[in-house]
C-alpha positions as CSV (number, residue, x, y, z in Angstrom):
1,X,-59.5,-0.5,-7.0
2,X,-58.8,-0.7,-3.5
3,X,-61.7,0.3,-0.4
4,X,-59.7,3.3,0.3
5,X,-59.2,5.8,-3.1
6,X,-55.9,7.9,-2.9
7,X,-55.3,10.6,-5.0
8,X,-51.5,10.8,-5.6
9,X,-49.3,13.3,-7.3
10,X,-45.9,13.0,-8.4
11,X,-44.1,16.6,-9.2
12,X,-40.3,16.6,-11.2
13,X,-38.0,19.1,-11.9
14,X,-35.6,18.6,-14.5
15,X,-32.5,20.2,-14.7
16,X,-30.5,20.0,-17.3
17,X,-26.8,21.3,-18.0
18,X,-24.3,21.3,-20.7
19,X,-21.2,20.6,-20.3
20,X,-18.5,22.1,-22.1
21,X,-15.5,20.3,-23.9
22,X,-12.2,20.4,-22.1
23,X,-9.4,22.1,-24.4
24,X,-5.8,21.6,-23.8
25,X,-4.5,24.2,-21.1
26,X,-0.6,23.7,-19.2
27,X,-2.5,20.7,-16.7
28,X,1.1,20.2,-14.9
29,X,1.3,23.8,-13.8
30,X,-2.0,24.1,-12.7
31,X,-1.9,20.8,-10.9
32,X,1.6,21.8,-9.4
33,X,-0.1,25.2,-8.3
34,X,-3.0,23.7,-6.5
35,X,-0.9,21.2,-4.6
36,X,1.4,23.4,-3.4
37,X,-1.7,26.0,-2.2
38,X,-3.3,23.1,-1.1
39,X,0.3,22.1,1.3
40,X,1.0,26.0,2.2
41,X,-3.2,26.3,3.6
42,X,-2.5,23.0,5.5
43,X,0.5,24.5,6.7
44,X,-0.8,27.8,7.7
45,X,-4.2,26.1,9.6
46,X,-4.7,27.1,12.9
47,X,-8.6,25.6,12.9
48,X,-10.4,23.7,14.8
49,X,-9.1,20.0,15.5
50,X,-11.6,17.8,16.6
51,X,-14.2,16.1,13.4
52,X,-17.5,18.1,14.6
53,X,-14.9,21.4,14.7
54,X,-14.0,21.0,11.2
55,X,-17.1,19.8,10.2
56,X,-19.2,23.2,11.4
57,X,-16.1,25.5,10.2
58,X,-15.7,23.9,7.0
59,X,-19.6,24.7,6.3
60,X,-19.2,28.1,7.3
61,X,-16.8,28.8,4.6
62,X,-19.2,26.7,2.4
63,X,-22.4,28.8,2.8
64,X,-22.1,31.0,0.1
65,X,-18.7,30.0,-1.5
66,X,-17.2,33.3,-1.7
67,X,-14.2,32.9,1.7
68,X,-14.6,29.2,0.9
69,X,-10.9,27.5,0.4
70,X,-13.1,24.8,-2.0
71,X,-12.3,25.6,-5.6
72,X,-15.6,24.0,-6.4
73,X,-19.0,24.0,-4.3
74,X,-21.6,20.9,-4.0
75,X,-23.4,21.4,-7.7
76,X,-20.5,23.0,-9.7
77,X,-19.0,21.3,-12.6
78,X,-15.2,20.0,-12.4
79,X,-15.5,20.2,-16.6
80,X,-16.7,23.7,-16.6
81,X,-14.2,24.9,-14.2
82,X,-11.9,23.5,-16.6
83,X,-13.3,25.0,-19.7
84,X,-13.5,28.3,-17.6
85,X,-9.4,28.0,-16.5
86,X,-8.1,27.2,-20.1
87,X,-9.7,30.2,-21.3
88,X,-7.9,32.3,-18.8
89,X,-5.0,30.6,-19.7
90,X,-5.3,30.9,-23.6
91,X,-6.0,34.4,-23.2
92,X,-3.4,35.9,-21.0
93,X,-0.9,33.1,-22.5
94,X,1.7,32.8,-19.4
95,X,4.9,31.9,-20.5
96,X,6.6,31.3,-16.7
97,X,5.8,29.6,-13.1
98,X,5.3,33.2,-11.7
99,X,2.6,34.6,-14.7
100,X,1.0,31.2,-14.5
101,X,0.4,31.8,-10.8
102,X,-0.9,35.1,-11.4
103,X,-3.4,33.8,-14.2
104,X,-4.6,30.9,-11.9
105,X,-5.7,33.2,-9.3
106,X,-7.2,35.6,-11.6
107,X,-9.8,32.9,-13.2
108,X,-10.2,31.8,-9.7
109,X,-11.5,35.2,-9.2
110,X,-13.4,35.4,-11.6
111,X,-15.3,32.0,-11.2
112,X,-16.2,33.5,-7.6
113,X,-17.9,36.6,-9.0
114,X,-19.6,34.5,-11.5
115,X,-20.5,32.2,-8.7
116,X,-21.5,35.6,-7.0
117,X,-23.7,36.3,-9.6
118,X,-25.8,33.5,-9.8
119,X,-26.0,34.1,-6.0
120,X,-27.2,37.7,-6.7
121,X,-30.0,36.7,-9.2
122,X,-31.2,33.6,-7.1
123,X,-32.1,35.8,-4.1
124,X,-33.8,38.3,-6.5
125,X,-35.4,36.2,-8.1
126,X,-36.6,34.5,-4.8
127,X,-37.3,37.8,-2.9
128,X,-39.5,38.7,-6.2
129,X,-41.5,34.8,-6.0
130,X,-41.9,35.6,-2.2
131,X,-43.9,38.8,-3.0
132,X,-45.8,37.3,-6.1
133,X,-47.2,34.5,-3.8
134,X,-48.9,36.9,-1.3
135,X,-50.9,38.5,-4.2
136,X,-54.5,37.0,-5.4
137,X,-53.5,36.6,-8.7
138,X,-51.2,34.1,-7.4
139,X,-53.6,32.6,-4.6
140,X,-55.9,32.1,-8.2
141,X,-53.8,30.4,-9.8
142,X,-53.1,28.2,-7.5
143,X,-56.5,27.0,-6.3
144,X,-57.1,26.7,-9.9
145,X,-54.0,24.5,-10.3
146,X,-55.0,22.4,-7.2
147,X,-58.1,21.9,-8.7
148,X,-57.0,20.6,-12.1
149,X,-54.6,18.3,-10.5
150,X,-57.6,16.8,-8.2
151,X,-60.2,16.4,-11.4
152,X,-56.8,15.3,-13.7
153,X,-56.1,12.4,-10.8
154,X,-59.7,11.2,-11.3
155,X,-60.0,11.1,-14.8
156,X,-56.8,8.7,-14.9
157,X,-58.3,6.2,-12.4
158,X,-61.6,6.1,-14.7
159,X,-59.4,5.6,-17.5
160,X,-57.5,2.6,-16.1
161,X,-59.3,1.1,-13.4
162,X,-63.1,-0.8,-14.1
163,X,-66.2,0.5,-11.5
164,X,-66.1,0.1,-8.3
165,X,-68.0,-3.9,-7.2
166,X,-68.9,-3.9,-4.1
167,X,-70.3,-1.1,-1.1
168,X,-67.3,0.0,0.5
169,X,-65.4,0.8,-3.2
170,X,-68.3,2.4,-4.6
171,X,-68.6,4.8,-1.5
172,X,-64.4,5.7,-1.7
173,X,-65.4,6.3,-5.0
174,X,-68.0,8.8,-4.8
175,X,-66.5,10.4,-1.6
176,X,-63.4,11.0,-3.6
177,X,-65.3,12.7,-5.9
178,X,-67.6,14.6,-3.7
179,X,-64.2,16.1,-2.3
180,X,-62.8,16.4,-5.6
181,X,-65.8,19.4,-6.5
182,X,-65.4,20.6,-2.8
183,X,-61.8,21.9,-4.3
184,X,-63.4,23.0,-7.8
185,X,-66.3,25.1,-6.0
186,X,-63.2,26.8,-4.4
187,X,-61.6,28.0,-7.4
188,X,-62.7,31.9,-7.8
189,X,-64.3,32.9,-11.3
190,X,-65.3,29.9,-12.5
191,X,-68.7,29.6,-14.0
192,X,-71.0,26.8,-12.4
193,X,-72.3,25.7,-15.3
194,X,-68.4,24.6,-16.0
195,X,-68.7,21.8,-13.1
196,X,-72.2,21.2,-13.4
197,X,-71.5,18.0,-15.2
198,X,-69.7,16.3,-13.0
199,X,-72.2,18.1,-10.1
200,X,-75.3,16.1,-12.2
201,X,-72.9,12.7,-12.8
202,X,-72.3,12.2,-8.9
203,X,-75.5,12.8,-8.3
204,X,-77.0,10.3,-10.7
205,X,-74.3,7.6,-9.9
206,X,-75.1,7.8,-6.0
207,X,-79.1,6.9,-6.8
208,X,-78.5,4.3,-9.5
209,X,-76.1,2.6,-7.2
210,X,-77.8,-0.5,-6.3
211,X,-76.6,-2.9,-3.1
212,X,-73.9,-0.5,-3.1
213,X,-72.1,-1.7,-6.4
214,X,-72.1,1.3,-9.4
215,X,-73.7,0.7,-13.0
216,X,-70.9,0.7,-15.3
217,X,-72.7,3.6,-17.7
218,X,-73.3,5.7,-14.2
219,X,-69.5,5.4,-13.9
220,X,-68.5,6.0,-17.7
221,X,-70.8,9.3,-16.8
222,X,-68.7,10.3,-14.6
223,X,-65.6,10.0,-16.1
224,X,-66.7,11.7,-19.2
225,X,-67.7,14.8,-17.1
226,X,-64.3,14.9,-15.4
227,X,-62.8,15.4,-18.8
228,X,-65.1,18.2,-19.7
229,X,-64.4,19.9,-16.6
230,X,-60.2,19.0,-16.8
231,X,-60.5,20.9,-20.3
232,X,-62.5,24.2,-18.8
233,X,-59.6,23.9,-15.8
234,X,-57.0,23.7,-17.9
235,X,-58.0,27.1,-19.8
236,X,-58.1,28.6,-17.0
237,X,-55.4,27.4,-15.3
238,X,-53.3,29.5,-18.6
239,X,-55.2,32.2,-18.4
240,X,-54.4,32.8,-14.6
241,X,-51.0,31.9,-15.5
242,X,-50.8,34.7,-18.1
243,X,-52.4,36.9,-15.2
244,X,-49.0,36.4,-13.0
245,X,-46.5,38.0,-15.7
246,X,-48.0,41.6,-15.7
247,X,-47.7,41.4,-12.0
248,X,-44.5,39.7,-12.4
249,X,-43.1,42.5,-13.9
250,X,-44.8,45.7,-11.6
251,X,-43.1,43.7,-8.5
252,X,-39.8,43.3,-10.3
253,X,-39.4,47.2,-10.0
254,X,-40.2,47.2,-6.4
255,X,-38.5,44.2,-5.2
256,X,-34.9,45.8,-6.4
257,X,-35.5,48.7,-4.6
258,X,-36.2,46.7,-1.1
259,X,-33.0,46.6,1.2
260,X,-32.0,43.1,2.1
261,X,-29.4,42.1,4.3
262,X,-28.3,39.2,2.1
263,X,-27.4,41.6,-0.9
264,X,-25.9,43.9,1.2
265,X,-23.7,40.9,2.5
266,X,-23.0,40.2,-1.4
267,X,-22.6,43.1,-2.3
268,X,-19.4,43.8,-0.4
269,X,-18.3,40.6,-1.4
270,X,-18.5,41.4,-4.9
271,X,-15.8,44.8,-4.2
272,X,-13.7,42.3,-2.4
273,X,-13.4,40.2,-5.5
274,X,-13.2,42.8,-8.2
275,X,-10.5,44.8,-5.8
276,X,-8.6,41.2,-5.6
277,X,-8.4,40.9,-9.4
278,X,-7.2,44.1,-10.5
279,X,-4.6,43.5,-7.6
280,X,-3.6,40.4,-9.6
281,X,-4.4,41.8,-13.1
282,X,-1.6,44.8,-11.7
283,X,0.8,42.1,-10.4
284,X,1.0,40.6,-13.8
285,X,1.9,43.9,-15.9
286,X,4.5,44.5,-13.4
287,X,5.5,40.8,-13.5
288,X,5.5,41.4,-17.0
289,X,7.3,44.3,-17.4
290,X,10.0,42.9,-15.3
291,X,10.5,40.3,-17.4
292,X,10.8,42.0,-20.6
293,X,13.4,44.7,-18.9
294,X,16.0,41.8,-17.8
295,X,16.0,39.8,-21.0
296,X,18.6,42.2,-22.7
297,X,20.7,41.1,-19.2
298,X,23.7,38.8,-19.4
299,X,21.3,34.8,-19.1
300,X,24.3,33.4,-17.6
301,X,24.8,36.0,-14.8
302,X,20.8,34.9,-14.0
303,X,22.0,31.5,-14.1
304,X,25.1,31.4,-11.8
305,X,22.7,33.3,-9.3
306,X,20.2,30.7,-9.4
307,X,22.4,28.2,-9.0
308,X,24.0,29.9,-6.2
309,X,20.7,30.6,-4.5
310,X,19.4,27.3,-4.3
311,X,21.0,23.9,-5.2
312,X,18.6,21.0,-5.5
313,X,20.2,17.7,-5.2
């Protein structure tokens, strides 16, 4: 144990995601699609031309994802997109360049408003977390939490590290702790006689110390009374937990009915998007109905004009 006592914490957030299997869709049309969108935007640009200009433009279109050209944003699976694109495709079965074209952009479309949802419920949800933390049950919750995580960090260095041997480590020690139940007398509602333990144990370890080193059962004393008090904080730490969900819920309610720019701003996205795809759904009944009026026409006439439209050599 070194002179100086550190509590450290180390917080992780796992996130986890499955990832669908890829199926068999037409990859050489959709490949052949992208490419040529990809050459006919390229073509088309009129942006900025220096690296910082395309740099700050391309994250403009990159901030939400919505105007973006990107078929995929920074945390969005390639093999979902995938999964999402041959079920388009299996569905609406195209049978033609044109109708595959049509199909491509419409499960484009439709990844952006699912992309637009997500969007949607992470601001709600964010806007509903910002108004839960400025209420006490929250401010509880939290003090109590703090102070579980300070009386949990001591109870791991009793456990693994022998009593302090000399002045200045006994006197990080018992600072620590004196610190330690200056955050536990914070925590609102909780009875005394909960940290009177530990209170009692620092007490009786500071006059037992002798030439500055602490007796071994003074320490084990303490220790012992930091677990007593980590089981009291823990119960309490669920019940203020359970505390948050009936408030949870009331601020739900009132959070939806707030105005926030943000919606607003995704809002009219979202008409953008579902006006674009039926467009497109539209465009394929017509494209379809075309098609089924000139197969009863002469396939040769069709042919010569092709021919005579374009010759590729």
């Amino acid at each position: 144990m070194g002179a100086i006592l550190v509590w450290s914490y180390t917080f992780l957030f796992p996130r986890v995601r499955a990832r669908p299997d890829n199926s068999g869709m037409n990859a050489s049309v959709r490949s052949a699609l992208q490419a040529a969108a990809s050459a006919l935007n390229g073509a088309r640009s009129k942006g900025p031309k220096t690296r910082e200009g395309k740099v700050s433009s391309s994250l403009n279109a990159l901030r939400h994802g919505l105007s973006a050209n990107n078929l995929l944003l920074p945390g969005e699976d390639a093999a979902e997109y995938e999964a999402h694109m041959d079920s388009w495709f299996s569905t609406l079965a195209p049978t033609s360049l044109p109708e595959a074209t049509l199909v491509a952009q419409l499960g484009d479309t439709a990844w952006k408003l699912e992309r637009l949802s997500r969007l949607e419920n992470g601001r709600s949800l964010a806007r509903l977390e910002e108004a839960l933390e400025k209420t006490p049950e929250f401010e509880r919750f939290i003090l109590t939490r703090r102070a579980l995580q300070a009386v949990s960090a001591f109870v791991e260095v009793a456990d693994t590290c022998p009593a302090p041997q000399d002045a200045a480590q006994t006197e990080a020690l018992l600072a620590a702790v004196e610190g330690t139940m200056k955050i536990v007398h914070e925590v609102p509602g909780l009875p005394k006689a909960v940290s009177q333990p530990l209170t009692f144990s620092l007490a009786h370890a500071r006059e037992t110390s002798k030439d500055g080193r602490m007796l071994p059962d003074a320490y084990r004393a303490l220790g012992n009374a930091a677990k007593v008090l980590k089981g009291a904080l823990s119960a309490k730490l669920a019940e203020d937990e359970g505390a948050l969900e009936p408030v949870r819920e009331r601020l739900a309610a009132e959070v939806l009915l707030l105005d926030d720019a943000d919606l607003r701003k995704l809002e009219r996205h979202r008409k953008l998007l579902e006006t674009a795809m039926q467009r497109q759904l539209g465009l394929l009944d017509q494209l379809r109905a075309q098609v089924a009026s000139v197969k009863a026409q002469n396939t040769a006439e069709a042919r010569e004009l092709r021919v005579r439209l374009r010759v590729v050599k």
